[in-house]
N, C-alpha and C positions, 0 to 999 in steps of 0.2 A: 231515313224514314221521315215523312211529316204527316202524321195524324191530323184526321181522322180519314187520310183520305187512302185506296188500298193502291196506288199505282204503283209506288213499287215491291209491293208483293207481287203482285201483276207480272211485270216484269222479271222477277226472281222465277213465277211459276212458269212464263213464255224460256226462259234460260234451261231450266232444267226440264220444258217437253224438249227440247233441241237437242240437250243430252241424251233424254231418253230414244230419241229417234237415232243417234250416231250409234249408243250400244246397239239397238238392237239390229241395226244396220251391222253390225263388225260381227256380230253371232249370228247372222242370217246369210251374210255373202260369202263367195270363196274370197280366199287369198288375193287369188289371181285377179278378179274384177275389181279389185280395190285398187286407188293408186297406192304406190309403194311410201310417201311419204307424207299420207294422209292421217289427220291424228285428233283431236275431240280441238285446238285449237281452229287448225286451220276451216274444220267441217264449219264449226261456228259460226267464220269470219265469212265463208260462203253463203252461209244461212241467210245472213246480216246483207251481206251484199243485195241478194235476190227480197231481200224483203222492205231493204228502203232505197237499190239503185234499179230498179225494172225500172222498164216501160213496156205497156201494153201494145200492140199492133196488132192487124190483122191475120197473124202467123200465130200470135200467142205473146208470150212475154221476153222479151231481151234486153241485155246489159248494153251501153250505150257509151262506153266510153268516151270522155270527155263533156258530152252533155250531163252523162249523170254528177258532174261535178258545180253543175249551175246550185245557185242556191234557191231555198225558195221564199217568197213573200206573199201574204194576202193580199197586197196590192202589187201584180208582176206587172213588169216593162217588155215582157216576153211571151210568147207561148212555143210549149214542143208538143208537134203532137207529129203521128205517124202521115206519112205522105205517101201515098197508095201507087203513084206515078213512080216513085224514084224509087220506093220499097226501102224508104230510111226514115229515122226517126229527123224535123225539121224544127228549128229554134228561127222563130221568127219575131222582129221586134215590134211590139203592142204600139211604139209612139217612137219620135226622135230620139235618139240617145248620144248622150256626149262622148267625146272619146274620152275613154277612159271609166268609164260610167259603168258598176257592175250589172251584170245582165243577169235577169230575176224572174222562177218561173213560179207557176203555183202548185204544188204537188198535190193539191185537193186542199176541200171546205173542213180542214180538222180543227176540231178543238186541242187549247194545251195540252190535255191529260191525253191524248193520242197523238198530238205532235212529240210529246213527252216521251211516252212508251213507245212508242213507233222510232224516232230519229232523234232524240234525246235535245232538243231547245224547245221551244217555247214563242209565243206572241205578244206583246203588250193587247193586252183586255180589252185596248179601246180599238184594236182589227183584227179580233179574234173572230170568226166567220159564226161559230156554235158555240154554246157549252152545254157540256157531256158530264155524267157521273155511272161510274159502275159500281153495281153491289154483286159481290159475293154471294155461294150457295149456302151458305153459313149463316148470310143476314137474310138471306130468302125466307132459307127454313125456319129462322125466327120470329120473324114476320105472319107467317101462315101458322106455325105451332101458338102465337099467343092470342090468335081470334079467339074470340068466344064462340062458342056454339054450342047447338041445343044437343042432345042427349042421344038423338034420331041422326045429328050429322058427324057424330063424331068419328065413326067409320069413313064412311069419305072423303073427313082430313085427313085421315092418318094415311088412306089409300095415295090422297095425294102429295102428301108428305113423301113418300117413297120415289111418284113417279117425278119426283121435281127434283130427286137427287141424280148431281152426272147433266142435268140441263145447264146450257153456257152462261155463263154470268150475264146477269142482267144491264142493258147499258140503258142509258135513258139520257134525250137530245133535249137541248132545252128547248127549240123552235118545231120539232114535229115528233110524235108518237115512234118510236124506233123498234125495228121486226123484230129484235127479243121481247119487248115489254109487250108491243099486239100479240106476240104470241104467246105469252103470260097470262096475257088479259083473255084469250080465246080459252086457254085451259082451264083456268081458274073459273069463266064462268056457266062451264062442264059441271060444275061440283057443286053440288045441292048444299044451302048452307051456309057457304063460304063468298064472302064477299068481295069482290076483284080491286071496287073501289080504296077498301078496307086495309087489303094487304099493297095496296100503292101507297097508300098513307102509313101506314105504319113502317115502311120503306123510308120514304122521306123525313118521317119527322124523328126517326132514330137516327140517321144523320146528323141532321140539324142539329139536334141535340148534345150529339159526342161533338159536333162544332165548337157548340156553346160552352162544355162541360169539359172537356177532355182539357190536359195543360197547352197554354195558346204559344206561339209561336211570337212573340212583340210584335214581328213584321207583318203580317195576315193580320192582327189584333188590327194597327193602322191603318192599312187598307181595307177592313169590311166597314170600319167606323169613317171612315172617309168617302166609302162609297155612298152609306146611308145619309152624312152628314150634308155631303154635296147633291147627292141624286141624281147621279152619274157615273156611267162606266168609266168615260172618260179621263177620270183624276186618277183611275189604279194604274195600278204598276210596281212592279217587284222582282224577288229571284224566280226562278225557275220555282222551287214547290211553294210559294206565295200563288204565282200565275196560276198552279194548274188546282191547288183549294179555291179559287176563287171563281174558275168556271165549274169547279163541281158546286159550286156556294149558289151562281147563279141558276143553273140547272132547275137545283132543288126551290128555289124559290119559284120557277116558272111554274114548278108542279105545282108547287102546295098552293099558287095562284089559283092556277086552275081547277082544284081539286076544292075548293073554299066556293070557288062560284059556283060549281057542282051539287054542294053539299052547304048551303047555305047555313045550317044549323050549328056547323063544325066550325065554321069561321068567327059567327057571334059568342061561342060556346067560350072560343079561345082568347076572347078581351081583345080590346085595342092592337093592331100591328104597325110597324113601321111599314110607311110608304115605298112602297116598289120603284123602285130607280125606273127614270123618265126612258132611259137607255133600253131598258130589260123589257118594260112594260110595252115598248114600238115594235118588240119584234116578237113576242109569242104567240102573233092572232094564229098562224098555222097550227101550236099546239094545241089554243084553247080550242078552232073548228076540229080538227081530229078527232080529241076529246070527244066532243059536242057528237058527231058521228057513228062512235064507240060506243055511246051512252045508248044512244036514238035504237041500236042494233040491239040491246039490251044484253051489252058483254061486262057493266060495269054493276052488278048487282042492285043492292038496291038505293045506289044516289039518288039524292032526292031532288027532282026535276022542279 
């Protein structure tokens, strides 16, 4: 575990739907359509297979023997994609390569805390494509139960209290608005009352908070102070749950960025902040126009323009 961040609970809770999909598979099927030496290991390891060795094609999804053994890099020397002509999956090289030179594909624009739970490594921070932070329906619900509201809207929260239980955990990108939060944002500003912007921020900054508060980790300790101190993504670097706190660290900063230039009032309210890394700051124009968009449609209550 490394607090405050939930991935692998994450992972504990993706492990055990997998189980629950093998029982109810072995109470649902006969005997006979089962293999005979099929058992909650093996299902598993099949699971696992089709979950980080696919490749997509024109046909649907297929295992690719010996391609899916490429590794991968945010900078590849390689691409494999499907070839329509031959009806096979093609590795082909991006630039010269030397003999003997490993060959490197990109298996998508993931952040750590998804390369993490997905395929279990990690990137160094300074060619990490995104950073991603998930909340829990647990931190949702307490988010939306501790708005304030008037007396007239307190039915409505408790209605939406209910309808937001059983909804996917919330992910949030730090370079553009991501389809659980838009679609967060769209319900919540359904609800008379209750304010969209409000429960984004109280998202983030309870976070931040169990960051700051929670017992630190020495190695994360160094790296966030090295981050701020340099002003640069570039200096971090760490194990594996250093890497994947540190793009949910970045994440949440883009938000609370954006959500301060939103809400101008909130940002002066809160005193002086440290300076946003030169790094961070060059790549959130896509969250902050999203934002800006979201706002203009009048899905962010009542920020103030």
């Amino acid at each position: 575990a490394f607090p405050p961040s939930v991935e692998p609970e994450l992972v504990v809770a993706q492990a055990q739907y997998v189980r629950t999909v093998y029982r109810c598979m072995r109470t649902t099927l006969n005997d006979e359509v089962l293999p005979v030496n099929l058992n909650e290991g093996i299902f598993m390891l099949a699971w696992l297979c089709l979950l980080t060795r696919r490749f997509t094609g024109l046909e649907g999804s297929a295992l690719v023997p010996g391609v899916d053994c490429i590794n991968h890099s945010a900078e590849p020397n390689a691409s494999s994609d499907w070839d329509e002509d031959s009806g096979a999956v093609v590795v082909r090289a991006l630039r010269n390569l030397e003999a003997g030179q490993e060959v490197l594909i990109c298996y998508g624009g993931y952040s750590n805390p998804i390369l993490w739970r997905t395929y279990g490594f990690t990137l160094s921070p300074s060619v990490e494509p995104t950073w991603t932070c998930t909340f829990t329906e647990p931190e949702l619900l307490s988010a939306v139960s501790g708005l304030p509201v008037s007396i007239e809207s307190q039915e409505s929260r408790d209605a939406l209290l209910e309808e937001l239980q059983g909804l996917p955990n919330i992910h949030l990108d730090g370079e553009s608005i991501s389809d659980e939060l838009a679609g967060l944002l769209q319900m919540l500003a359904s609800v008379q009352g209750v304010s969209s912007i409000a429960v984004v921020r109280r998202l983030v900054e309870s976070r931040l908070a169990m960051m700051s508060s929670a017992p630190q980790d020495p190695l994360l300790e160094s790296a966030l102070e090295k981050l701020h101190t340099s002003g640069s993504i570039t200096a971090l670097d760490g194990a594996d749950s250093v890497r994947v706190r540190i793009s949910e660290y970045l994440c949440l900063l883009a938000h609370m960025e954006v959500l301060n230039e939103l809400e101008p009032h909130h940002a002066a309210a809160s005193g002086p902040r440290r300076a946003l890394p030169q790094d961070l700051a060059s790549r959130m124009e896509g969250l902050r126009s999203e934002f800006r968009v979201i706002q203009k449609a009048g899905m962010l209550g009542n920020a103030a323009t």
